[in-house]
TORTOR-692721 format. One record per atom (N, C-alpha, C): residue in one letter; x, z, y. Coordinates in Angstrom, 1 decimal, always signed. Each point is the difference from the previous one (the first is absolute). Layout:
residues N
@r:A | u:X | w:Z | v:Y $
...
END
This chain:
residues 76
@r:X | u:+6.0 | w:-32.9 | v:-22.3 $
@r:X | u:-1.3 | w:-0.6 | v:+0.2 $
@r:X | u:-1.0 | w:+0.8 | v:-0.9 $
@r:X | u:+0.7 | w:+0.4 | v:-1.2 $
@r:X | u:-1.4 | w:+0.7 | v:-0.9 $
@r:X | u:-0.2 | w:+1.3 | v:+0.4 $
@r:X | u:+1.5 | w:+0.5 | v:+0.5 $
@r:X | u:-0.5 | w:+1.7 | v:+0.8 $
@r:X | u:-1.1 | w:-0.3 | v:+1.1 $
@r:X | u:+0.2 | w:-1.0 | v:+1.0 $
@r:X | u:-0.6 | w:+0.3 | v:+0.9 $
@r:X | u:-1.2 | w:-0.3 | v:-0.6 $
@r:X | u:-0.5 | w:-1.3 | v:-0.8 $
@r:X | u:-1.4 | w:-0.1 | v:-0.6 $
@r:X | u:-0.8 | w:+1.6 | v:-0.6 $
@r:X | u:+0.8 | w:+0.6 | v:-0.9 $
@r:X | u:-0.1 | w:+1.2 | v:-0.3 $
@r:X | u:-0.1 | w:+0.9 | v:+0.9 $
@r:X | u:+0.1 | w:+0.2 | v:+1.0 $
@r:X | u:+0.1 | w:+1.2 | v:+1.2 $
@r:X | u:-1.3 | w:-0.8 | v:+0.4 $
@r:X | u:-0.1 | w:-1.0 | v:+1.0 $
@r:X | u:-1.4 | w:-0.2 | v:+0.1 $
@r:X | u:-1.3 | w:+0.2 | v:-0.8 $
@r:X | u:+0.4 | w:-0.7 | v:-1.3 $
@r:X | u:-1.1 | w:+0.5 | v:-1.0 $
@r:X | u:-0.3 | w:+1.8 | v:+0.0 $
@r:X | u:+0.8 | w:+0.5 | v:-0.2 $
@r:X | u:+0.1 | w:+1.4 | v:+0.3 $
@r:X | u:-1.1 | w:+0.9 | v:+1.1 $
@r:X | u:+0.6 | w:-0.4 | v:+1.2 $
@r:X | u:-0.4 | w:-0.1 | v:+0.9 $
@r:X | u:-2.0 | w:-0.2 | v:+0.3 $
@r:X | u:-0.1 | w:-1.5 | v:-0.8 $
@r:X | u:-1.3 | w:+0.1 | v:+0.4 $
@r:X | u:-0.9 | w:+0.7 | v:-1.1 $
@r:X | u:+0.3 | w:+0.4 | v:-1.8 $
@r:X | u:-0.4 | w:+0.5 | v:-0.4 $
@r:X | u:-0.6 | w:+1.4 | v:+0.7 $
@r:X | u:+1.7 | w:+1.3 | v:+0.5 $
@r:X | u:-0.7 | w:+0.8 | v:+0.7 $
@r:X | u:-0.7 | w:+0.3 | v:+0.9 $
@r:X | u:+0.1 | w:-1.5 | v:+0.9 $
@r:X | u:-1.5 | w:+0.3 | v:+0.9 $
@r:X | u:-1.2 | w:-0.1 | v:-0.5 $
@r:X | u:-0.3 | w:-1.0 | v:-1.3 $
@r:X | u:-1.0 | w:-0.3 | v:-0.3 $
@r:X | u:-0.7 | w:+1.2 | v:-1.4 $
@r:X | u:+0.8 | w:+0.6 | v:-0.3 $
@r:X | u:-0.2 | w:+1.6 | v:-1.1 $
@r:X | u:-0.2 | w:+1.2 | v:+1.4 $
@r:X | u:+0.9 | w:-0.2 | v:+1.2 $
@r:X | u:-0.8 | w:+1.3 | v:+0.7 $
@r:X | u:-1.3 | w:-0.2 | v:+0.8 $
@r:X | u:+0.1 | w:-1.2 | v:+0.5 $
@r:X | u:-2.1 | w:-0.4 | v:+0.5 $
@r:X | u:-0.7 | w:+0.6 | v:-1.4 $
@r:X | u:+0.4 | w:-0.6 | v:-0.9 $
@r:X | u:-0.8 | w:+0.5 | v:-1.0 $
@r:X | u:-0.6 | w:+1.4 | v:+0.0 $
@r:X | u:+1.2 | w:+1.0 | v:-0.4 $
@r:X | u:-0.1 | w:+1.1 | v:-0.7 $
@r:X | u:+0.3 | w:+1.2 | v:+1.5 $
@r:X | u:+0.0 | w:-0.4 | v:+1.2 $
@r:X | u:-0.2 | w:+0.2 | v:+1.2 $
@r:X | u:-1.1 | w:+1.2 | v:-0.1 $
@r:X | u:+0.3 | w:+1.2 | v:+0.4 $
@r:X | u:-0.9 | w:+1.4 | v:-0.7 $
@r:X | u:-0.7 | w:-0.1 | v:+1.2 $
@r:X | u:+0.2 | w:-0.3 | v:+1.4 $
@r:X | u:-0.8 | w:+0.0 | v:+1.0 $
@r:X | u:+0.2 | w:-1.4 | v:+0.8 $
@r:X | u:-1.5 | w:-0.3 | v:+1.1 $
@r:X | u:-0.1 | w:-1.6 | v:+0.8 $
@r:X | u:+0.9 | w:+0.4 | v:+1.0 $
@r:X | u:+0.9 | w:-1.5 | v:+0.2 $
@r:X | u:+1.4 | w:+0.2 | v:+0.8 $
@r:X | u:+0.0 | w:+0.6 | v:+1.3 $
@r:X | u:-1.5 | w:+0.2 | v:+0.6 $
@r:X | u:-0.4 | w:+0.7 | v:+1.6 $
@r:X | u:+0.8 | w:+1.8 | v:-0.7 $
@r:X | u:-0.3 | w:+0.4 | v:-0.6 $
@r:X | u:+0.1 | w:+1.4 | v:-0.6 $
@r:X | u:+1.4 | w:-0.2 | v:+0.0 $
@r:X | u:+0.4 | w:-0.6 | v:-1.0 $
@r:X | u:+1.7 | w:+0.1 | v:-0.2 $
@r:X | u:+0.8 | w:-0.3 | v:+0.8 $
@r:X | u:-0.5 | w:-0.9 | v:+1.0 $
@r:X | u:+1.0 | w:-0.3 | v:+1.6 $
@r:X | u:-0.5 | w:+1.6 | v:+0.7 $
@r:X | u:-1.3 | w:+0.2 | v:+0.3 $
@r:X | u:+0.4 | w:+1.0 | v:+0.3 $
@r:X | u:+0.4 | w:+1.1 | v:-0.3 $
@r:X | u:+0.0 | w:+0.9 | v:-1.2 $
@r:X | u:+1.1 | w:+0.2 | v:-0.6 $
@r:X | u:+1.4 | w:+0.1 | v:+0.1 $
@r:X | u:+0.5 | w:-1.2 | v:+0.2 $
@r:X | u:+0.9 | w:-0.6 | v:+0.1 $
@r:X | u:+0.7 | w:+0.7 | v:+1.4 $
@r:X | u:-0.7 | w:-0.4 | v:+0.6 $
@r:X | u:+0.1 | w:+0.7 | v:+1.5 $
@r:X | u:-0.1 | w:+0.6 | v:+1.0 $
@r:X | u:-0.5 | w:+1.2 | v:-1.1 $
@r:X | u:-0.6 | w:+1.6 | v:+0.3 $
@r:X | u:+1.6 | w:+0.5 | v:-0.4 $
@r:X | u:+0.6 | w:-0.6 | v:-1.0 $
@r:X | u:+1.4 | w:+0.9 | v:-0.8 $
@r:X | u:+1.0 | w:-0.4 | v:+0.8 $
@r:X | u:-0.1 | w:-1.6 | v:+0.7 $
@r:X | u:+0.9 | w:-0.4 | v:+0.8 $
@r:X | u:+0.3 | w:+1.1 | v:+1.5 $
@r:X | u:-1.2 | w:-0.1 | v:+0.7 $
@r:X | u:-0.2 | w:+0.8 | v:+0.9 $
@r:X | u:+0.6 | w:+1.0 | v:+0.2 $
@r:X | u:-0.8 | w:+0.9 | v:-1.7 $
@r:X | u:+1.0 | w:+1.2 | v:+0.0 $
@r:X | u:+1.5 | w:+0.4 | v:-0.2 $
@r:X | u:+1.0 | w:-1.0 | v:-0.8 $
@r:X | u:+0.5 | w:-0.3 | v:-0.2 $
@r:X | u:+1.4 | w:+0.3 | v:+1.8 $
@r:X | u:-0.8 | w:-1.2 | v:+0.7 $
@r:X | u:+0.5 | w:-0.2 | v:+1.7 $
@r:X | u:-0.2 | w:+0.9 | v:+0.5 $
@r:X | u:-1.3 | w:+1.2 | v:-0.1 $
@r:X | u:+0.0 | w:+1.0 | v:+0.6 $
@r:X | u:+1.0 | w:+1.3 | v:-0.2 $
@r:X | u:-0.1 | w:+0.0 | v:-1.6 $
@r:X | u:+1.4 | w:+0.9 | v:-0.3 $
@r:X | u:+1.2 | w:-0.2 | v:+0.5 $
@r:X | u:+0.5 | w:-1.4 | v:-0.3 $
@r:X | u:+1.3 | w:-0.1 | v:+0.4 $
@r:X | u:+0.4 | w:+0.1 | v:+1.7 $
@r:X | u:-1.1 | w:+0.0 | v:+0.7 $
@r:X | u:+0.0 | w:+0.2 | v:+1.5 $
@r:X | u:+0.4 | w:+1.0 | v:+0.6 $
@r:X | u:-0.8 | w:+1.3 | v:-1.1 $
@r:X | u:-0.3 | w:+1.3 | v:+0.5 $
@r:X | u:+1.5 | w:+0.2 | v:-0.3 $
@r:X | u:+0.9 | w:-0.1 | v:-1.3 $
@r:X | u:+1.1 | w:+0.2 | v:-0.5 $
@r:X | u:+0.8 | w:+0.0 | v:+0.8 $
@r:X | u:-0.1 | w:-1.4 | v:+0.8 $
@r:X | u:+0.8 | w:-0.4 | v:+0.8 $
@r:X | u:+0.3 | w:+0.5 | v:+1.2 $
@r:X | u:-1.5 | w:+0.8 | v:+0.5 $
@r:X | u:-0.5 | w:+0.4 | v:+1.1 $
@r:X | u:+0.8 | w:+1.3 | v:+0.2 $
@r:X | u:+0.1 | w:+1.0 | v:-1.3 $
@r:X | u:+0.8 | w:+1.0 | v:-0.6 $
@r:X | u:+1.1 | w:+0.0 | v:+0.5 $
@r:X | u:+0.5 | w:-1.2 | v:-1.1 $
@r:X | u:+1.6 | w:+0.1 | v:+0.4 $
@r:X | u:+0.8 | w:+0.0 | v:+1.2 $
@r:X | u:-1.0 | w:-0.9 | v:+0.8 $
@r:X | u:+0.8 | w:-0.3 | v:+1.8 $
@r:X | u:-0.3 | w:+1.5 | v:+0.4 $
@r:X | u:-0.8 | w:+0.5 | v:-0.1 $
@r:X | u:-0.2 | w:+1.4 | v:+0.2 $
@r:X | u:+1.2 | w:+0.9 | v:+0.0 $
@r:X | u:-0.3 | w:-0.4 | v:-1.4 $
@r:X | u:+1.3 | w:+1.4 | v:-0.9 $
@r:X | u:+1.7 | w:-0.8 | v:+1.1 $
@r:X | u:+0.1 | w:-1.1 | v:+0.0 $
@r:X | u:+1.2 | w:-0.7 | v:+0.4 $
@r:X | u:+0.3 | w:+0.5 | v:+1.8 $
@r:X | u:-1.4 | w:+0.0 | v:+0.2 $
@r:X | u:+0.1 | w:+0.5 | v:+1.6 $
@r:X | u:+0.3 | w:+1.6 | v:+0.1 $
@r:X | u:-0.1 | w:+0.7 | v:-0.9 $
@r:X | u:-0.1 | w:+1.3 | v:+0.0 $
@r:X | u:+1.6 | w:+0.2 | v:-0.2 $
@r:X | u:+0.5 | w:-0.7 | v:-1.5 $
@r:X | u:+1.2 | w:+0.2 | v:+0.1 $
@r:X | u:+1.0 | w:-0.5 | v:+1.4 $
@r:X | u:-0.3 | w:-0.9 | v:+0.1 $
@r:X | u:+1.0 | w:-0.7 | v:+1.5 $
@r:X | u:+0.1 | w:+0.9 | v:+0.8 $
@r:X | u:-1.2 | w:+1.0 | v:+0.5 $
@r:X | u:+0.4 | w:+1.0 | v:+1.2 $
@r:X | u:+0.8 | w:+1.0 | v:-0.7 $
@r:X | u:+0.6 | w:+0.6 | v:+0.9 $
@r:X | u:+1.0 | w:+0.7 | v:-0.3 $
@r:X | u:-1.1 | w:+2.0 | v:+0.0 $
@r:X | u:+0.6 | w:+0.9 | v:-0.7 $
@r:X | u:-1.0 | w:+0.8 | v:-0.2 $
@r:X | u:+1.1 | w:+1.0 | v:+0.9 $
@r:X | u:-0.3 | w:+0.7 | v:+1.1 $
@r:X | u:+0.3 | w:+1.1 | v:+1.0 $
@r:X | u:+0.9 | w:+0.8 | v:-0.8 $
@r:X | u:+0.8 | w:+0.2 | v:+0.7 $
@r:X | u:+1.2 | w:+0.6 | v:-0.3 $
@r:X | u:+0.1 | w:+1.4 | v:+1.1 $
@r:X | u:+0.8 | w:+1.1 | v:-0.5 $
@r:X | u:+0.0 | w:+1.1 | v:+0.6 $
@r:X | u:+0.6 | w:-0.2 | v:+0.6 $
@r:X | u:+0.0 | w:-0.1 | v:+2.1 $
@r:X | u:+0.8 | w:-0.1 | v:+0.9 $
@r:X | u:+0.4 | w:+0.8 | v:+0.9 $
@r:X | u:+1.2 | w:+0.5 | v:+0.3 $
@r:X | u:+0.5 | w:+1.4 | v:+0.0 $
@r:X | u:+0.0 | w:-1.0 | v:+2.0 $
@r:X | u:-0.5 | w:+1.7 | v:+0.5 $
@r:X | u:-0.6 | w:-0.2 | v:+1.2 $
@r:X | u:+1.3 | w:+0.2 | v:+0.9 $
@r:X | u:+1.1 | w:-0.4 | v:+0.9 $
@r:X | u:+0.8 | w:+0.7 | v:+0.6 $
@r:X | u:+0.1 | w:-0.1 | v:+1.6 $
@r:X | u:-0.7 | w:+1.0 | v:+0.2 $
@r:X | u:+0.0 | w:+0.6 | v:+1.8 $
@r:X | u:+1.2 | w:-0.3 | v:+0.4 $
@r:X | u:-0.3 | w:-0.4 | v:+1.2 $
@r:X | u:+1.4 | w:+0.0 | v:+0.7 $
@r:X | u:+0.0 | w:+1.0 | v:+1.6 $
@r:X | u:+0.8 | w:+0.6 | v:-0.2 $
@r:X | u:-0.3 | w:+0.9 | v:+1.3 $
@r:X | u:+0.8 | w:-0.2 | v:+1.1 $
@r:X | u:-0.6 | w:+0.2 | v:+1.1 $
@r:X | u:+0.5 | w:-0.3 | v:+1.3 $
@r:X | u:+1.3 | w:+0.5 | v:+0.1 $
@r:X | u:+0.0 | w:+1.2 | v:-0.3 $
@r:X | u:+1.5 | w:+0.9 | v:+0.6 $
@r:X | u:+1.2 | w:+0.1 | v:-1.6 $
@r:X | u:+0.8 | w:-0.9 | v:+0.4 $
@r:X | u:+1.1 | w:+0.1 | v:-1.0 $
@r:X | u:+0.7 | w:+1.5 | v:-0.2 $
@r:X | u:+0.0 | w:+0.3 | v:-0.7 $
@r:X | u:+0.9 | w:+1.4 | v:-0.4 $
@r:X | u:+1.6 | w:+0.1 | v:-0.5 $
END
């Protein structure tokens, strides 16, 4: 019971010390917030985008030297 009392007290302290000392108004910091998110999703997409790439590239198989053999009409 006293942990959780303590965790909540905790709790609302830090919200109420970062409104405070809050370096910028929360429109800035949300966006902010989700300018980094964004980019964040975009990186990991491209990455992603990459690897299926690279994964398709390996899957095919790369040409192999194929030895040509004629076959001629008249047996010898």
């Amino acid at each position: 019971m006293k942990t959780s009392l303590m965790f909540l007290l905790g709790i609302g302290m830090g919200t109420v010390l970062g409104i405070l000392i809050a370096p910028e108004a929360g429109k800035i910091t949300r966006r902010k917030i989700r300018d980094e998110a964004d980019r964040i999703i975009d990186e990991t997409l491209q990455k992603r985008r990459r690897q299926a790439a690279i994964n398709r590239l390996e899957a095919t198989p790369e040409p192999t030297e194929t030895t040509v053999i004629t076959e001629s009409r008249y047996n010898l």
